[in-house]
C-alpha positions in Angstrom: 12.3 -16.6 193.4 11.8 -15.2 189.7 12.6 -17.1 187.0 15.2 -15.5 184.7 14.2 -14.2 181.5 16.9 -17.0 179.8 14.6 -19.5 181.5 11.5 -18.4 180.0 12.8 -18.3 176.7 15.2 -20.8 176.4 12.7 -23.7 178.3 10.1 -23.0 175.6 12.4 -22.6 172.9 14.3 -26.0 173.7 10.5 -28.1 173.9 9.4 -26.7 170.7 12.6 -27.8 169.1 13.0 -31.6 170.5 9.0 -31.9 170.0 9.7 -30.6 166.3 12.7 -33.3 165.9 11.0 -36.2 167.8 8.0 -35.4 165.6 10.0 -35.6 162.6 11.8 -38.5 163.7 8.8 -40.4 164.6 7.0 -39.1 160.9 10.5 -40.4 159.4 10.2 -43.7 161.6 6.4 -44.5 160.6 6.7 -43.8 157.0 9.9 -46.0 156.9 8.0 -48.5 158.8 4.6 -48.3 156.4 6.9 -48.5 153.3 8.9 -51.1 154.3 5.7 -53.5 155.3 3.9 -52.6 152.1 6.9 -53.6 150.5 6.8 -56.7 151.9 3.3 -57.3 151.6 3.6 -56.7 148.0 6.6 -59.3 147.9 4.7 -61.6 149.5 1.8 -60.9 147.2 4.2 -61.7 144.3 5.5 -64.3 145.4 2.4 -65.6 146.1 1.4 -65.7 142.5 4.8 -66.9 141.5 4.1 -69.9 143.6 0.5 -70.4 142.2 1.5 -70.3 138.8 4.4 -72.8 139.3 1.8 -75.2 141.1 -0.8 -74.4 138.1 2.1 -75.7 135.8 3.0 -78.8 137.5 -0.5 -79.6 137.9 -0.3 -79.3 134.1 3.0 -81.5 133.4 1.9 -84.1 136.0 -1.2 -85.9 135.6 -1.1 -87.5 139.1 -2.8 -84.9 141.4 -1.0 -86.3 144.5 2.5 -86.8 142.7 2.2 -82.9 142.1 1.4 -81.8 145.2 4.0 -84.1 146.8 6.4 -81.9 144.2 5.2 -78.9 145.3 5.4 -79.2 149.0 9.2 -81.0 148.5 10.2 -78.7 146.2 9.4 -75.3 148.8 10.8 -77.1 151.5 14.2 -77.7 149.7 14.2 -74.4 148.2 14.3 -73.3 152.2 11.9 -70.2 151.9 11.3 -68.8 155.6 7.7 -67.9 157.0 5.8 -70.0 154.4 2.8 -71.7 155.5 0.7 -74.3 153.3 -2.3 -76.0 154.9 -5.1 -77.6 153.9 -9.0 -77.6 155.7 -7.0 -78.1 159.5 -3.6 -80.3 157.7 -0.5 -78.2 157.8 1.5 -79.7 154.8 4.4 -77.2 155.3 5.0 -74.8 157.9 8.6 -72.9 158.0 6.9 -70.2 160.5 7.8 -70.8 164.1 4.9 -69.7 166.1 2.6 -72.6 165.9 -0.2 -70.3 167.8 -0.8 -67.8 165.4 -0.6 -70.3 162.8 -3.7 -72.6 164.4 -5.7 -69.2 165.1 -4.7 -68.0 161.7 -6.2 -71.1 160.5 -9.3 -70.8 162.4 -9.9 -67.4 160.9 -12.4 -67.1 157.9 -10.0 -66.5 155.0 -11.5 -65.2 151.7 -10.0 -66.4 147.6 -7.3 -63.3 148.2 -4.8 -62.5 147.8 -5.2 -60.7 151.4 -3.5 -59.7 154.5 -4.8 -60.9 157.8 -3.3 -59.2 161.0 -2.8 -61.2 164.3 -0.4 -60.5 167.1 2.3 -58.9 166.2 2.2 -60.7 163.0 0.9 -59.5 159.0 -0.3 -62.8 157.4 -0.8 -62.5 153.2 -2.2 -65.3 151.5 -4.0 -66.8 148.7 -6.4 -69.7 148.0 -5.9 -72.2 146.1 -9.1 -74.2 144.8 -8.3 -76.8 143.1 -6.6 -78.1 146.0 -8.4 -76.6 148.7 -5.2 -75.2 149.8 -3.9 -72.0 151.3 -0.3 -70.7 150.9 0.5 -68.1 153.6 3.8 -65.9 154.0 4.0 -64.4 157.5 5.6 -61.0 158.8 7.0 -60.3 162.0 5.9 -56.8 162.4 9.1 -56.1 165.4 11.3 -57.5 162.8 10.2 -54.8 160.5 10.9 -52.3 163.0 14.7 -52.9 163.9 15.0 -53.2 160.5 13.7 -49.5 159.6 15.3 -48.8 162.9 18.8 -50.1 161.8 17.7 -48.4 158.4 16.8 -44.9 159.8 20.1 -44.6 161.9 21.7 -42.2 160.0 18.5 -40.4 160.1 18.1 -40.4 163.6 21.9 -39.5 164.1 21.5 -36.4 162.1 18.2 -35.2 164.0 20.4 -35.3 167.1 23.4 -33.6 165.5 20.5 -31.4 164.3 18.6 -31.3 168.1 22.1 -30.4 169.5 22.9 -27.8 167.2 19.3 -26.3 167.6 19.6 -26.0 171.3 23.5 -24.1 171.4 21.5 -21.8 168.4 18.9 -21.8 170.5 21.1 -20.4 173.7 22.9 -18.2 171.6 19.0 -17.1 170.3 17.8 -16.5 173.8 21.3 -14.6 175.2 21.2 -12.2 172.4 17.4 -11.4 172.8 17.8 -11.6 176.5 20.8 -9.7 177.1 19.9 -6.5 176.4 16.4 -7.6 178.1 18.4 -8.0 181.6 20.7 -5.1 181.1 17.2 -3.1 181.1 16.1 -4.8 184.1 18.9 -4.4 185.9 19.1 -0.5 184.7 15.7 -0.8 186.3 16.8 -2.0 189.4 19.5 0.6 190.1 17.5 3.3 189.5 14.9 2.2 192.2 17.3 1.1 194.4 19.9 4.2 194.2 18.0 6.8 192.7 20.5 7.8 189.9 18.7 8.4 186.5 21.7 10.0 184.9 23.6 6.4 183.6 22.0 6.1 180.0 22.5 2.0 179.1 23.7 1.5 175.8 22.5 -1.2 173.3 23.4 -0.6 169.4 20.6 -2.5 167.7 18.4 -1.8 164.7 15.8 -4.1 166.0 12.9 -3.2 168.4 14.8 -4.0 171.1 17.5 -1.4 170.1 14.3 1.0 169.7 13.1 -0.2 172.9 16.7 0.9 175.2 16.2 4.4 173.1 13.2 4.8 174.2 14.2 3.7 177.6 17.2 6.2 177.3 14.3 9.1 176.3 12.9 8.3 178.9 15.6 8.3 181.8 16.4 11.6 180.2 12.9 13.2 180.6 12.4 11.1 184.4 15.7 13.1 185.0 14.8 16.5 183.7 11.5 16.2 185.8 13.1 15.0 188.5 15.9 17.8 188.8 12.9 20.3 188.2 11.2 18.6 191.2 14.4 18.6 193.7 15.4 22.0 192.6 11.4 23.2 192.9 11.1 21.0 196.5 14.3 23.1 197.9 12.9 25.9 197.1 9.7 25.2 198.8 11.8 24.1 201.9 13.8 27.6 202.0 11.1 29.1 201.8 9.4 27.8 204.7 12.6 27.8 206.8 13.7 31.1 205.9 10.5 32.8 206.3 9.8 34.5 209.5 6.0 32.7 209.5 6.3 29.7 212.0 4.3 26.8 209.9 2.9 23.8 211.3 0.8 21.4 209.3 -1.5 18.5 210.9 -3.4 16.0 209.8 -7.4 15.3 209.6 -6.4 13.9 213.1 -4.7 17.1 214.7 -1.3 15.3 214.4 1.4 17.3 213.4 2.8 16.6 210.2 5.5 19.4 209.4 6.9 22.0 211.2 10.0 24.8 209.7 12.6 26.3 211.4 11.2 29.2 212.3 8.0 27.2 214.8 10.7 24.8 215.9 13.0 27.8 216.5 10.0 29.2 219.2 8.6 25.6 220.0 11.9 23.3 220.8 12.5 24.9 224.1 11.2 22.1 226.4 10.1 25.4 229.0 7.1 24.6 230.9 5.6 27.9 229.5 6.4 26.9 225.9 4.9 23.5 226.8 1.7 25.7 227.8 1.8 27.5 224.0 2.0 24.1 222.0 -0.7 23.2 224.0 -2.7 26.0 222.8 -1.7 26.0 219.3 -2.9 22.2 219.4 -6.0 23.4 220.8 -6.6 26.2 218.1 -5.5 23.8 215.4 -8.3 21.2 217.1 -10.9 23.8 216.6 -10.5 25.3 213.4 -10.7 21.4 212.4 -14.0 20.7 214.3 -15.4 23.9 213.3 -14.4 23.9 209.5 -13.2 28.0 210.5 -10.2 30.4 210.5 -9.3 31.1 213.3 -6.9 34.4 214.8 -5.8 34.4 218.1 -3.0 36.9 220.1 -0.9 34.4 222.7 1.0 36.3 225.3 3.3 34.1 227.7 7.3 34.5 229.1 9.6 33.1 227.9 12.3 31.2 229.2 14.6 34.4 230.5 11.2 35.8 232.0 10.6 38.2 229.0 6.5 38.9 227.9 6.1 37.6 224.1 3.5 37.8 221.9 2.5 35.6 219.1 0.2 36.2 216.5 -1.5 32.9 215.4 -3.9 32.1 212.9 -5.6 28.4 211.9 -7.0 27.4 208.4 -8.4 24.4 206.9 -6.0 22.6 204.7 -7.7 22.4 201.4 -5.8 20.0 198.5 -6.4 21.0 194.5 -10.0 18.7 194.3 -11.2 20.4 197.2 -10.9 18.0 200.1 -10.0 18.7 203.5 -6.8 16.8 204.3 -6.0 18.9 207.7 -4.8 21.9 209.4 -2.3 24.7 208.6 -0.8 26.8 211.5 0.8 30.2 210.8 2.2 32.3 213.4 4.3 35.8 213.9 6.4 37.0 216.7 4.8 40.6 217.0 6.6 41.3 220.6 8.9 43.8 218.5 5.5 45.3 217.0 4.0 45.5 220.6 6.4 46.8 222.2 6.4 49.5 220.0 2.6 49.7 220.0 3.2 50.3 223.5 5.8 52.8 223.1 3.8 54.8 220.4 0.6 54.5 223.3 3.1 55.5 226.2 4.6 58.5 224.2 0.9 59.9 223.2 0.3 59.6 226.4 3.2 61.2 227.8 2.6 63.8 225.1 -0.7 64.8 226.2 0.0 64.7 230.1 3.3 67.0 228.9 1.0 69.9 227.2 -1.3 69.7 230.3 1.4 69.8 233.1 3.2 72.4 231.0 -0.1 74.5 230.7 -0.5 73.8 234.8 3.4 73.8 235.8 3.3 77.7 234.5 0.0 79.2 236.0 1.8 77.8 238.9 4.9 79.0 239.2 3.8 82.5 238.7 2.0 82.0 242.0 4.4 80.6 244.0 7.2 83.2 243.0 4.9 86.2 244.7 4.0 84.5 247.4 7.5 83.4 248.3 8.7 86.6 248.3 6.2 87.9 250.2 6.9 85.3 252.8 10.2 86.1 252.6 9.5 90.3 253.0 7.2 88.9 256.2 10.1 87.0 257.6 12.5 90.0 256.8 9.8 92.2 258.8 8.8 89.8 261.4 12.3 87.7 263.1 14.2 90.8 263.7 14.0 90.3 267.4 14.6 87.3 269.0 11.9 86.2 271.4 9.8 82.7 271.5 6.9 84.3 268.9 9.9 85.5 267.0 11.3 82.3 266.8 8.0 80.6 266.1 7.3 82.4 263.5 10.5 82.1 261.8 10.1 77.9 261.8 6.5 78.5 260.8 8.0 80.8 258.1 10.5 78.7 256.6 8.1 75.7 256.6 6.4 77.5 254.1 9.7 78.8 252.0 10.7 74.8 251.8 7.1 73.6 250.5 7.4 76.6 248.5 10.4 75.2 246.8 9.3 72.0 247.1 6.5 72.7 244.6 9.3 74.8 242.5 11.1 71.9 242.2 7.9 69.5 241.1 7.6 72.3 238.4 10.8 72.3 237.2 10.3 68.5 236.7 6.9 68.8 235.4 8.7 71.2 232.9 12.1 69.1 231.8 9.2 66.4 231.0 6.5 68.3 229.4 9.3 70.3 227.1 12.7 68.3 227.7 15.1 70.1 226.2 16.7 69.6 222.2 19.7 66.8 222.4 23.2 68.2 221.9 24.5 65.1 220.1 28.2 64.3 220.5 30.6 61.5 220.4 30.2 60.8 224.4 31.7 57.5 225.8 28.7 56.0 228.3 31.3 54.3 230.2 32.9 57.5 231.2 29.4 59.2 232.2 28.3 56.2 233.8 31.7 56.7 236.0 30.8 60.3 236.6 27.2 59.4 237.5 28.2 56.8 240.3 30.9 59.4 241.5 27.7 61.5 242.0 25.4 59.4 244.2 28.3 57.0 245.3 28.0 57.7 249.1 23.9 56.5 249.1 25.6 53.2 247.4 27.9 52.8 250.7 24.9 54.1 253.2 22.5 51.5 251.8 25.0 48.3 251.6 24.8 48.4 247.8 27.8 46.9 246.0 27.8 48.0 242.2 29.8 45.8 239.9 30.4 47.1 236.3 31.1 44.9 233.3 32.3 45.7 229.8 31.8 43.3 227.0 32.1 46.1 224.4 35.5 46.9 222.3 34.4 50.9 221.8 31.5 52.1 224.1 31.2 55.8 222.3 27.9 56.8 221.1 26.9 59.9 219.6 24.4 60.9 222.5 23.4 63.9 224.6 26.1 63.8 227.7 24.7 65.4 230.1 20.7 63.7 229.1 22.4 60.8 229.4 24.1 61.6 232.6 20.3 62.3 234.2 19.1 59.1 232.7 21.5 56.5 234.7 21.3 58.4 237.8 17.5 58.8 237.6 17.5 54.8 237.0 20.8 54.2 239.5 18.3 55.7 242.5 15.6 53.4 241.4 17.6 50.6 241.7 18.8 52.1 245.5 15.5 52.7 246.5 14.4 48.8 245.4 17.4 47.6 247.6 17.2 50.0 250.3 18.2 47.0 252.7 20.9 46.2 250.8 22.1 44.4 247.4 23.9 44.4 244.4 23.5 46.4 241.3 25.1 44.5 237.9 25.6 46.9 235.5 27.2 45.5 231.6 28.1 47.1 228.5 26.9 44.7 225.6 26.9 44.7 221.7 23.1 44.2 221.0 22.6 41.0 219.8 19.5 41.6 218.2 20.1 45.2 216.5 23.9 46.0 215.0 25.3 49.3 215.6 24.0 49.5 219.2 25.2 49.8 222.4 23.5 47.7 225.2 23.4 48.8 229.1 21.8 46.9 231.6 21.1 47.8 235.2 20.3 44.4 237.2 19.5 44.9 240.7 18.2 41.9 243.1 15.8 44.4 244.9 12.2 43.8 245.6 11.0 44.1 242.0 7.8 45.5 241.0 4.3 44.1 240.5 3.1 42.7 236.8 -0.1 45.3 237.4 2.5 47.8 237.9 5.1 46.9 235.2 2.7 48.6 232.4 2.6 51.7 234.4 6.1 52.8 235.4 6.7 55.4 232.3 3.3 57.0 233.9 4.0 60.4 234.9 2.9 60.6 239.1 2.9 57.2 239.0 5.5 56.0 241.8 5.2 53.6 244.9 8.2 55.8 246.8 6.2 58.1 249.4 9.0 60.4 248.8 9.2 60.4 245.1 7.6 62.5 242.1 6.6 59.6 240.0 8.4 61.6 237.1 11.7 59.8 237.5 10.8 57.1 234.7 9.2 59.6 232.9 12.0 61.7 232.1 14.2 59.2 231.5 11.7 57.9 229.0 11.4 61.3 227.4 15.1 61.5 227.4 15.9 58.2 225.7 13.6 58.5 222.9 14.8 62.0 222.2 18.3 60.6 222.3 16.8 58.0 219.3 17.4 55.2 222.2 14.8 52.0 223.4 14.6 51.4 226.9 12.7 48.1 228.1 12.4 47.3 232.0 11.6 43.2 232.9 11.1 42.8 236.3 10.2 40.1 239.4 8.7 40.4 242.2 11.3 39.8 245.4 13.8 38.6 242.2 14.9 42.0 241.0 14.4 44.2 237.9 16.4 44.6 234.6 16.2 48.2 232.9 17.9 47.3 229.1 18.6 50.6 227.3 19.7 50.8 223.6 21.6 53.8 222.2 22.7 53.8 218.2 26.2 54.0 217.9 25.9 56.9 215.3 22.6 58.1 216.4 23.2 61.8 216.8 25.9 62.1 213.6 25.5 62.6 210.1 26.5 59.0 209.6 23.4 57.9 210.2 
């Protein structure tokens, strides 16, 4: 646990101030102490040669040596002075000390003429010889005495250095609160702002001191933290809508290949827990893996289904993530959704195509036709000449005849298709409502819907389904894909047709032809806008062609997503406004 900061002033503060007090005290104490012994010792010295000079004058008045020093000693002890000691060689002649052990080992000691001061025990000794005598007159000096005594003296002294002690130590708290008040408000500013983050509360301390300098400073300095940090949030969320309104998916791994970021749009492709979207993390992990082992950029094209069954493409390219010193600290990921861009790559390759095989079947569908027209009607003048009687050979020859009339036709009729798809004709654009023509379509092929078990269910999700097509193109495109669908479900089936608002373009109309027939082949699915190109025995292989042809020049998309023994989906987009001025 911390001490406080009112600790770690205060406790200092109070020491220095009782070992200030107990020192002066104890300076006061000693120096009463030394001057009241000196005094003492220089009483005793006095009286010392008071009592020397009164023995020299009655050694004078009386003759008798022993008279006078009988006087002297009577004349002490009556005058009843304490601590006075006279002895002679080891005879104590008069003794009113009490301690008779310091006195024999003060006697023992080697005493010089004095006057001196001898120190044993706890007791100051001051004497002075007296040789005519041989005597030695001693005052002694309880040195604890002398202590209560300049402790009794020094009372008032030591009262006031406690009055003094307390008053220092409530100075002293007031001291440390003021200097550690605005201490702790800065801490606990501190502690806020790591704690909640907010650098906008400024603390507020009015002091012309340093501290008062100091929470300026400290306010400065929230201000700028602030200012920074604002420029960092609002510089951060830009960054972040960036990456997840761009239409780049982003993904960002370590030194390690683990993934460290990832914006909306990659989690937008990548969340889907599909088995087939499992597959493409698995190979963007894989690409990421070896642009870090290789230290290389790396651009790949990933084609997989997604979830409804629909082919997507993804463009995807892996760099070295390279920080400001130049150090590798990982991996960035950046990839683009280019289905749009390849399906119309393979629209713009289908149409050249188209276009070419057009100029060529036109070129062929005309040296042909010429042809055929003479020769049928000189088939027909042969027939005209040759069945006019009725026999067996007449009759023979009238089958064998118009045989060749129906191939002849036959062949007209490829023509005529070769022609509508080499040179289709310009788009009358009018407001036409595709529900109506779809109507009129089925009303045309209806009975091969009842013959072949179909059941056709129709379904209308859109408020207005006008468009500003070509009617009667667009009457030849759903019956050209309606007998498609028939032929794919020739045992039987249903056939889902549904009017939608295109989720993904505004302004179009949707219509999509589900049938559960036998589907067609993935090597076949590229194929079916190939002119000849047909599995039906029976058919032309121009079917898809034309309606190709015919959608485009209508300013239309047509997509076709198939399965085999699951069905196929032809999707077909017409602008609401595509043929009028309004657009």
């Amino acid at each position: 646990m911390r001490n406080s900061i009112d600790k770690k002033i205060l406790v200092p503060l109070m020491i220095l101030l009782m070992v200030s007090i107990l020192i002066i005290v104890i300076v006061l104490v000693v120096n009463g102490y030394n001057l009241l012994l000196d005094n003492h010792i220089n009483i005793s010295y006095r009286n010392l040669e008071e009592m020397i000079f009164t023995i020299e004058k009655v050694n004078d008045d009386i003759k008798d040596e022993s008279g006078a020093k009988d006087f002297i000693i009577n004349y002490y002890k009556d005058l009843g002075k304490n601590n006075l000691i006279i002895f002679s060689d080891d005879e104590i002649l008069l003794n009113t000390f009490q301690n008779n052990n310091f006195i024999e080992e003060f006697m023992n000691e080697e005493l010089n003429k004095g006057p001196e001061s001898l120190t044993i025990g706890n007791y100051i000794f001051t004497y002075k010889k007296y040789d005519k005598w041989n005597w030695v007159i001693a005052y002694s000096l309880n040195r604890d005495s002398l202590l209560n005594e300049v402790m009794e003296s020094q009372q008032s002294i030591i009262l006031i250095a406690l009055i003094a002690l307390v008053f220092s130590m409530h100075a002293s708290i007031f001291i440390t609160h003021n200097i550690s008040k605005p201490i702790k408000m800065l801490a606990e500013h501190c502690n806020k702002i790591v704690a909640d983050g907010i650098y906008k509360e400024r603390i507020e301390i009015k002091r012309n001191d340093e501290i008062g300098t100091l929470a300026d400073a400290f306010n400065n300095m929230l201000n700028t933290v602030q200012n920074n940090t604002d420029r960092l949030i609002e510089a951060t969320k830009f960054n972040e809508d960036i990456l997840r309104n761009v239409s780049t998916g982003i993904v960002t791994a370590d030194q390690h290949g683990r993934i460290l970021s990832i914006n909306q749009t990659a989690e937008n492709l990548l969340i889907p827990a599909a088995e087939k979207i499992g597959l493409v993390k698995e190979c963007l992990h894989e690409q990421i893996m070896e642009t870090l082992n290789t230290k290389m950029k790396i651009n790949k094209i990933l084609a997989f289904d997604d979830e409804h069954g629909n082919k997507k493409y993804i463009d995807v390219t892996t760099s070295l993530l390279i920080g400001g010193d130049g150090s590798i600290s990982g991996a960035i990921c950046n990839f683009n959704d280019i289905t749009e861009r390849k399906r119309i790559e393979n629209s713009m390759s289908t149409l050249d195509r188209l276009t070419t095989i057009g100029q060529f079947a036109s070129g062929i569908a005309h040296e042909v036709r010429n042809p055929l027209a003479g020769m049928k009607t000189s088939i027909q003048v042969l027939k005209n000449r040759l069945c006019k009687e009725d026999n067996d050979m007449v009759v023979s020859n009238k089958k064998l005849l118009n045989g060749v009339l129906f191939e002849i036709d036959r062949l007209n009729n490829l023509i005529t298709d070769l022609l509508n798809f080499a040179k289709p004709s310009v788009p009358n654009f009018e407001k036409t409502d595709l529900l109506e023509v779809l109507n009129r379509s089925l009303s045309l092929i209806g009975e091969a819907a009842k013959k072949n078990n179909i059941e056709i269910n129709i379904e209308n999700n859109c408020k207005n389904t006008a468009a500003y097509v070509d009617k009667a193109q667009t009457e030849q495109i759903f019956i050209n894909i309606i007998n498609n669908a028939f032929y794919a479900m020739h045992k039987g089936g249903t056939l889902n047709i549904s009017f939608n608002n295109c989720p993904q373009k505004e302004k179009f109309i949707e219509i999509i032809f589900h049938d559960n027939g036998c589907g067609i082949q993935s090597q076949d699915l590229a194929k079916v806008f190939n002119p000849f190109f047909t599995t039906n025995p029976q058919g032309t292989g121009l079917g898809l062609s034309v309606v190709y042809e015919l959608v485009m020049g209508n300013q239309g998309e047509i997509d076709i997503q198939s399965a085999v023994n699951e069905g196929t989906k032809v999707i077909i987009r017409f602008p609401i406004n595509g043929g009028s001025n309004e657009n």
